[in-house]
N, C-alpha and C positions, 0 to 999 in steps of 0.2 A: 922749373919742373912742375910745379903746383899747376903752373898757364896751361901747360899740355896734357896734366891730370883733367883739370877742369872739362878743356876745351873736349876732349875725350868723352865723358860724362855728356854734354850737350849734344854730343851728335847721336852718342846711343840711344838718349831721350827723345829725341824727336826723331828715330827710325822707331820708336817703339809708338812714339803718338796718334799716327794714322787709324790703328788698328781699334783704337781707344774713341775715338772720334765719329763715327758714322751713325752710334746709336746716338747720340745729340743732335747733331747736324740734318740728321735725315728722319728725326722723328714722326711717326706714322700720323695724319691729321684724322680726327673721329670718324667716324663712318655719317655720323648725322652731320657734315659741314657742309654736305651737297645739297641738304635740305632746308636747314636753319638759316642758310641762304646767309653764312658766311661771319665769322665774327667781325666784332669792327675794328677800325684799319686800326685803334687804340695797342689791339689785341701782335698786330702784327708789328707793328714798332716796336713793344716790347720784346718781340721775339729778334729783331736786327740788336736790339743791347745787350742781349744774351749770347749773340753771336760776336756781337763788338768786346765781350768781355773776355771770352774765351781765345779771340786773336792777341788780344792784348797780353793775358797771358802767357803765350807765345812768344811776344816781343819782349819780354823781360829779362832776356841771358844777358842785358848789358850789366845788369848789379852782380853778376859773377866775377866782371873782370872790369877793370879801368884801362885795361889797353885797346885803344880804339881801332888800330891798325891791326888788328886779332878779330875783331868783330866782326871787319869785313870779310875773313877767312871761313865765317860759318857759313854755314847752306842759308839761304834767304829764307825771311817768314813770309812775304809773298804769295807765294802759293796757297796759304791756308787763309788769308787775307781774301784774294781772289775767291778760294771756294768758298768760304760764309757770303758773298754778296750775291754767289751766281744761285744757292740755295736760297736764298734769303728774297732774291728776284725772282726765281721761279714760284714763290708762293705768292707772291703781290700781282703777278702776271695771272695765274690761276684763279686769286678772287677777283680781278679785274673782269676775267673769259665768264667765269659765274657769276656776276653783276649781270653782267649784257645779255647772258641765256634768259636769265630768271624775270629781269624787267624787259627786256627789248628794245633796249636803248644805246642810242651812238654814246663813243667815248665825251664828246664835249656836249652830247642833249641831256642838262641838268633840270629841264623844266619837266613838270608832270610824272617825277618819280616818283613811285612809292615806294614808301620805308618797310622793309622789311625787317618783324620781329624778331630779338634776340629768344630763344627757347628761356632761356633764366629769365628775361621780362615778364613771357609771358606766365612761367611757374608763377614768379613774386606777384605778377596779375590774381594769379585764380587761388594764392594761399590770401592777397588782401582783401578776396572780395570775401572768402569761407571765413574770415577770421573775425572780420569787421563784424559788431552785433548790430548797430545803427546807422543807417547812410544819413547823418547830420548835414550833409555839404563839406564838410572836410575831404571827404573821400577824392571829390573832383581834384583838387590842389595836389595828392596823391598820381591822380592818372597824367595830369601835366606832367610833371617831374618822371614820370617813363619814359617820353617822348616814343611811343606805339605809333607803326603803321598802321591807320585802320584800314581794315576789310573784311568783308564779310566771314571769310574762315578764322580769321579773328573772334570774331562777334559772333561765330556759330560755336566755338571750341569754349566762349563763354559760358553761352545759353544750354550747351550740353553737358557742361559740368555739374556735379551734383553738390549737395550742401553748401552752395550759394544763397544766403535767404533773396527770398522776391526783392525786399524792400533795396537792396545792394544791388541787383540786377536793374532797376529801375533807373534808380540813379548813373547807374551805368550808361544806360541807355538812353535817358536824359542827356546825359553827357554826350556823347558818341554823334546825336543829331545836332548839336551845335558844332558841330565840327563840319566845314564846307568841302571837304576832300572825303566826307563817306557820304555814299548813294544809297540808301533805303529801299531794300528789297521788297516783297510779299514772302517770301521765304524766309525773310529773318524776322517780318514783324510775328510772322504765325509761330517761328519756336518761340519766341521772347512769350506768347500770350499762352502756350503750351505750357513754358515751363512755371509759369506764373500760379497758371491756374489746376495744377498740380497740390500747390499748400493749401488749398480753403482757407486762406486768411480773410477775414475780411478788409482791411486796410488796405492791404495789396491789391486786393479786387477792385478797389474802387478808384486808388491810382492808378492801376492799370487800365481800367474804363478812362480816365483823365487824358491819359496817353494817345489811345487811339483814338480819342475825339480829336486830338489835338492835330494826329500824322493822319486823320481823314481830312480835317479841314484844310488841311496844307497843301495837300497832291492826292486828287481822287483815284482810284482805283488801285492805293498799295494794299487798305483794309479789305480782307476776303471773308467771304462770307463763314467758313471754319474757323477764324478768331472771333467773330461774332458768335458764335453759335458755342465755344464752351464760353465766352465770359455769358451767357444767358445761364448754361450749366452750373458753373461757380454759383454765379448769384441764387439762383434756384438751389445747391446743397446749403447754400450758406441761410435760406429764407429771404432773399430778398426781394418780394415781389416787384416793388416798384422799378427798383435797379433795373432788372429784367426787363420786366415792360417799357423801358426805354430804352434800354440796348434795342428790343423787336423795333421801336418806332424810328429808329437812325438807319436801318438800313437801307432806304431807300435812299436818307440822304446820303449815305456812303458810298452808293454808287453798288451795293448786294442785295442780291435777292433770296429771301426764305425763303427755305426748305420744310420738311415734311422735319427734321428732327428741330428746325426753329421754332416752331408751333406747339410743338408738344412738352418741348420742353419748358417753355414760359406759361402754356396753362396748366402745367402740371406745378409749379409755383405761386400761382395763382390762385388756385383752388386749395395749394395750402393753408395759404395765408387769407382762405376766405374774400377775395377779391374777385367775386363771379360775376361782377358786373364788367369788369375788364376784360374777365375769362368770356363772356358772349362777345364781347367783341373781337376779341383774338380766334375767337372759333368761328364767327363769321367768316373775317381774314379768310383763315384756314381753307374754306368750303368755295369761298368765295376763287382761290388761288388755287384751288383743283391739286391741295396738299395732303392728304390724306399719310398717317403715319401707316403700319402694319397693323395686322389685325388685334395683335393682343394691346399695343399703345390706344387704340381706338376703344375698344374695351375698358382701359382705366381712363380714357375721357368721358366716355359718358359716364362710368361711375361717379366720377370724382363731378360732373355737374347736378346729376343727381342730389348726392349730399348736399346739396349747395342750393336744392328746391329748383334747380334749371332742367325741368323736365323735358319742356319744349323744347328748348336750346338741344339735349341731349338725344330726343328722337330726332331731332333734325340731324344730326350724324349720326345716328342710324340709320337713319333711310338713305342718304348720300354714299355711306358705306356700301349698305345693300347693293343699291344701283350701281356703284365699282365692284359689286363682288368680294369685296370685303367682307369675311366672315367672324365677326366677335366675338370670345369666348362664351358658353352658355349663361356662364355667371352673371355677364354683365345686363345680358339680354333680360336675365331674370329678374335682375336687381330696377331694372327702366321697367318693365311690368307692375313692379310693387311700389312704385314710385310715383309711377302713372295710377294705380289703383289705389294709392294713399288715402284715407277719409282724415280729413280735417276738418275738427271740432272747435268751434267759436266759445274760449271758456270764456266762465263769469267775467263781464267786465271790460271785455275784449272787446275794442270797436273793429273786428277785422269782420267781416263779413264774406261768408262763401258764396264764390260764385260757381254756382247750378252752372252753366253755361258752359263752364271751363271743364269743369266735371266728365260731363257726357261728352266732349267734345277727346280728352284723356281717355274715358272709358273705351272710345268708339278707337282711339288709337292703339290702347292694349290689346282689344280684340282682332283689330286684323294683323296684332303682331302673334299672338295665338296661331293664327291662319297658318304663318309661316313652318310652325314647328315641325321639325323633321319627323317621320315616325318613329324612329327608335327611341327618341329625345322626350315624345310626348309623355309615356308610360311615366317618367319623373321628373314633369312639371306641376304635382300636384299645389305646389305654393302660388306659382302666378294663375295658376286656374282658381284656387278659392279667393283669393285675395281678388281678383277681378269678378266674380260673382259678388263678393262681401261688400264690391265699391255699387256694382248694379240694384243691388238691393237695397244701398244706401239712396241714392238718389232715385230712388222707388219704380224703377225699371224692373220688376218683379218680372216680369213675363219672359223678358229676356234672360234673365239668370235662369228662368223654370231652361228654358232650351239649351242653355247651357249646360244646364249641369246635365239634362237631359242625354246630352252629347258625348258628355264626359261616363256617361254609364254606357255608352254604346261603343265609343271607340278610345276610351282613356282622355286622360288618366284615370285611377280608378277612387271615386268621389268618398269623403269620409264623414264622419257623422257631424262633426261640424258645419260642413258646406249643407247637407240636406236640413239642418237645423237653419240654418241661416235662410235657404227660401224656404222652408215650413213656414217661421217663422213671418217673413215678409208676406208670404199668400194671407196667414192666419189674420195680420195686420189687415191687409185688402179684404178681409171678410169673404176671402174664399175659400172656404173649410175644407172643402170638396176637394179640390186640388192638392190639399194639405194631407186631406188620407190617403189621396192615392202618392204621394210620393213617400209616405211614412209606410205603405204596403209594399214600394219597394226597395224603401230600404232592409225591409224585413226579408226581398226575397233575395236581397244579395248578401244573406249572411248578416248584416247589422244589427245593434239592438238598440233600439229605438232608448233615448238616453231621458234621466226624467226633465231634461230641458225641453225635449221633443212630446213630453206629455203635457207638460208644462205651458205650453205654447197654445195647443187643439185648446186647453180648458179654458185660457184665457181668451180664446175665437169664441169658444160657446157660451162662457159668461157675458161677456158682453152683450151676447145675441139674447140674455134669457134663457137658455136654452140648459137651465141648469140640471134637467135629467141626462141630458146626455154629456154634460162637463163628470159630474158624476160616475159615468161609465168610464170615463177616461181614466178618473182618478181610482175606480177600481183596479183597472188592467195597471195604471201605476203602481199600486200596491203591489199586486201582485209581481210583477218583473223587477222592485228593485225595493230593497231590506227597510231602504231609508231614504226617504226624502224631503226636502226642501222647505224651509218659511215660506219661499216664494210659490210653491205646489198649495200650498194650506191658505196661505191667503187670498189667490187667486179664486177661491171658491167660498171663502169666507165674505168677502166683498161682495161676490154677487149675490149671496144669499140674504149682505143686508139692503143690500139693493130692493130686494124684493122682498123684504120687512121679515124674512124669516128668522128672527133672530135666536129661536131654539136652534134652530139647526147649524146657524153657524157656531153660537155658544160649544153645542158638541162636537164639530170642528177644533174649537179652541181646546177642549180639552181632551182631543185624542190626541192631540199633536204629541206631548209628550210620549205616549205609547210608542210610536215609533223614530224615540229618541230626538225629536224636534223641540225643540226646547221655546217657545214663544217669547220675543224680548219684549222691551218696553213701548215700541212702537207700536206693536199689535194690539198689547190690553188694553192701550191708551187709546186706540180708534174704535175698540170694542165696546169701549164705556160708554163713548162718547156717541154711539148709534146706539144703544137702548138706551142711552137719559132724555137723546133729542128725538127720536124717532118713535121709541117704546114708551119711552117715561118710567121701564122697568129698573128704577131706582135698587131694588133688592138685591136682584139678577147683577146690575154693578156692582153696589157695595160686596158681593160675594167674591167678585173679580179681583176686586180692587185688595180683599182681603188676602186670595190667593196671590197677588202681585208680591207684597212682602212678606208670605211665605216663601217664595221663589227667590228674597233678597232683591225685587226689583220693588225702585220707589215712584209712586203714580206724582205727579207732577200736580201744587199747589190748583192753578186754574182747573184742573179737571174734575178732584177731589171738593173743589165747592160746587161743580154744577151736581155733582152726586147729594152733595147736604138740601141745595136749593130746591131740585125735583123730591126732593123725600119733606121738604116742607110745605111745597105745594101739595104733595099727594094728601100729608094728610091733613091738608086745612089748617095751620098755626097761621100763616101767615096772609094777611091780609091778598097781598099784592108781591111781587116778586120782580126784579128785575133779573130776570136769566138772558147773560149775556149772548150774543149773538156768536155761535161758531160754527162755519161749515164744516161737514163730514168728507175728510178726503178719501177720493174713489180708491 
């Protein structure tokens, strides 16, 4: 009875199995296995022992019963034997049909396949490289043990990942070129140098320059002139002018040719780092190569040679600009004006010596850059207008600057008391008086007011000439037009008046001064003395000064205070004979 309970029980069980079975059996395979190009065959063997376990279980109604000749009375396991091999085939037959789509290859053409990545590979790829802090060389013995297909969408899905450091992408890539089954692009060396030159490292930068020396030397034409041109980028954020300027000097041998942004951007590097002797020769290059950047980069070129005293160098891309049409910002234009009209002074000491030559040669190129100015633009050029007068007058081209500024009153910009001071001045110098008042007559008819450096000036023309009634007149109408002026108003007529042995009159020079708050220092008294002791022999008249000096808190200097005792012992006869030293009177 129990046999036929049992056997009862197994048959209901396995009409109830089928229904139980299909969501195993026929399990849905990912949507991405079409792509990922299939797992490995590892993957599908495990899946036939999953199906082998589950028939197995199937075949196990014998431990119900020991009667053998009852066993063969059940329904066979057969059928579900069958169905696990025929599902189990149809998935080895499917990766087999997607093998041959994805490669192109016959079922027995084993040669020149490539392996295609597991997606879990490549994850575990891009979390080893984000994770890793230092590519030591360990890393390489790591990408072995993946055993990766390489190819380029490999190697691009690398380079486009983010939070990779450089120094890991290097090694990477180091890597990847020893490998004789990958082909080196230009599109993959230009992301690898994109994504490099992204961190401003400097370490990186410079193995990365390593690199592409290395994959230029190997096979010309994979390095492009856009990896050339940000590693000059990098190195130039990063200051490194040399770096730079050797990156520019390979690209010929790389097989690239610069551009208008290779040029600018290595002398803009350059010129940081104070390397303008480099910088003239990269701007040759430049002019020479008919490379010219935009107009505003042109503009911070010549600024930036400028500072650098490369004035020449900097008009010469001006003019080359010009001539393309190239239009500068005005700033820059203005700053090569003032650059160009620069006066340089040989201080104490200095073996530099100025050359006149280079001068006028400068002067004569800020003027016909003058020429240029648009008229809208002139009206507020007044800087490179006086600074170019200021440099003419320097190198005693007087006559020129009189037309200039001449110019500048007739059609602008419109000229200020400084510029008419400065050729007053230089005429006054030339001993041309004449032309001195009449430019001081109109400065008075354009509303100006003649300043006391501009009285200052005429007086010291007519001092010198003698001509001390009319330095006089001057210095009246000085008084009059301004409260308070100058040591240098007081002494300029003080001087000529001992010139001409007048020495009351300068004396009461000396002592109006304070009237109108002019305080005389110790230079003045001390040259005052020292023309009535040697010129006068008016010993009193000193000693009076001299007395006034340390009322004032100023103290007369040892050597000057004895030629005062010496002339007051000659005067009056005590002493025999006298040695009074020898001191000239400075003018």
């Amino acid at each position: 009875m129990w046999t036929r309970l049992v056997r009862s029980a197994l048959i209901r069980r396995r009409a109830a199995l089928p229904a139980s079975r299909p969501p195993i059996l026929h399990r849905q395979i990912p949507h991405r296995e079409t792509v990922s190009l299939l797992l490995p065959f590892t993957e599908s063997a495990s899946r036939f022992s999953h199906f082998s376990a589950i028939s197995d279980f199937h075949q196990n109604t014998r431990l119900f019963s020991s009667d053998t000749a009852e066993i063969h009375e059940e329904p066979p396991s057969e059928p579900l034997i069958s169905e696990a091999n025929e599902i189990t085939g149809f998935f080895v037959r499917k990766h087999c049909r997607l093998f041959k789509d994805v490669r192109g290859l016959d079922e027995d053409d084993g040669v020149g396949q490539v392996k295609e990545n597991d997606p879990e590979k490549v994850e575990t790829l891009l979390s080893l490289l984000q994770s890793s802090g230092t590519a030591n060389g360990s890393l390489e013995s790591d990408f072995e043990g993946m055993n990766l297909g390489l190819n380029d969408d490999l190697v691009l899905k690398v380079l486009e990942t983010q939070y990779i450091p450089g120094e890991n992408l290097i090694c990477f890539f180091s890597w990847i070129l020893k490998k004789p089954e990958f082909k080196l692009t230009t599109v993959v060396l230009d992301a690898l140098v994109s994504a490099i030159c992204t961190e401003n490292r400097r370490t990186e930068a410079y193995a990365l320059w390593d690199l592409v020396n290395e994959v230029g030397d190997k096979e010309n034409g994979l390095v492009s002139t856009k990896s050339l041109n940000s590693l000059i980028e990098v190195f130039s954020r990063l200051g490194k002018a040399k770096a730079a300027f050797d990156v520019l000097n390979k690209f010929e041998e790389l097989g690239c040719v610069p551009n208008a942004d290779t040029y600018y951007s290595t002398l803009e590097v350059l010129c940081k780092r104070s390397f303008y002797t480099w910088a003239c020769s990269v701007c040759e290059k430049m002019l020479s190569a008919d490379k010219l950047p935009d107009a505003e980069r042109v503009g911070k070129i010549i600024s930036s040679l400028c500072k650098g005293g490369m004035t020449k160098d900097a008009h010469l891309v001006y003019l080359y600009a010009k001539d393309k049409k190239i239009c500068p910002p005005q700033s820059s234009i203005d700053f090569l004006i003032g650059s160009l009209s620069r006066i340089e002074r040989a201080g104490k000491g200095s073996e530099k010596e100025i050359d006149k030559e280079l001068d006028k040669q400068n002067v004569s190129s800020a003027l016909e850059m003058l020429n240029d100015y648009p008229a809208e633009k002139r009206k507020y050029a007044i800087k490179p207008f006086s600074s170019v007068i200021n440099k003419m007058c320097w190198i005693e081209d007087v006559e020129g600057a009189k037309k200039l500024l001449l110019k500048m009153v007739e059609s602008g910009p419109h000229p200020g008391n400084a510029v008419f001071n400065c050729v007053i001045n230089g005429l006054a110098k030339a001993g041309d008086i004449k032309e001195s008042l009449y430019l001081m007559k109109v400065m008075k008819s354009r509303g100006l007011k003649p300043d006391v450096y501009t009285y200052s000036v005429i007086m010291s023309s007519y001092a010198r000439g003698g001509e001390m009634e009319k330095a006089c007149k001057i210095f009246a109408e000085a008084k009059k037009n301004h409260s308070k002026l100058t040591t240098v108003t007081y002494h300029t007529l003080i001087r000529g008046f001992c010139k001409l042995e007048q020495f009351d009159k300068a004396v009461d020079l000396l002592r109006e001064m304070k009237k109108h708050g002019v305080h005389p220092n110790h230079d003045e008294y001390n040259k005052m003395i020292k023309s009535l002791c040697l010129k006068a022999l008016d010993w009193e008249t000193a000693a009076k000064l001299e007395k006034k000096m340390r009322k004032n808190g100023l103290i007369l200097n040892g050597r000057t205070r004895a030629l005062i005792s010496a002339v007051k012992e000659l005067d009056e006869g005590v002493s025999s004979e006298i040695s009074v030293p020898e001191i000239s009177v400075p003018e």
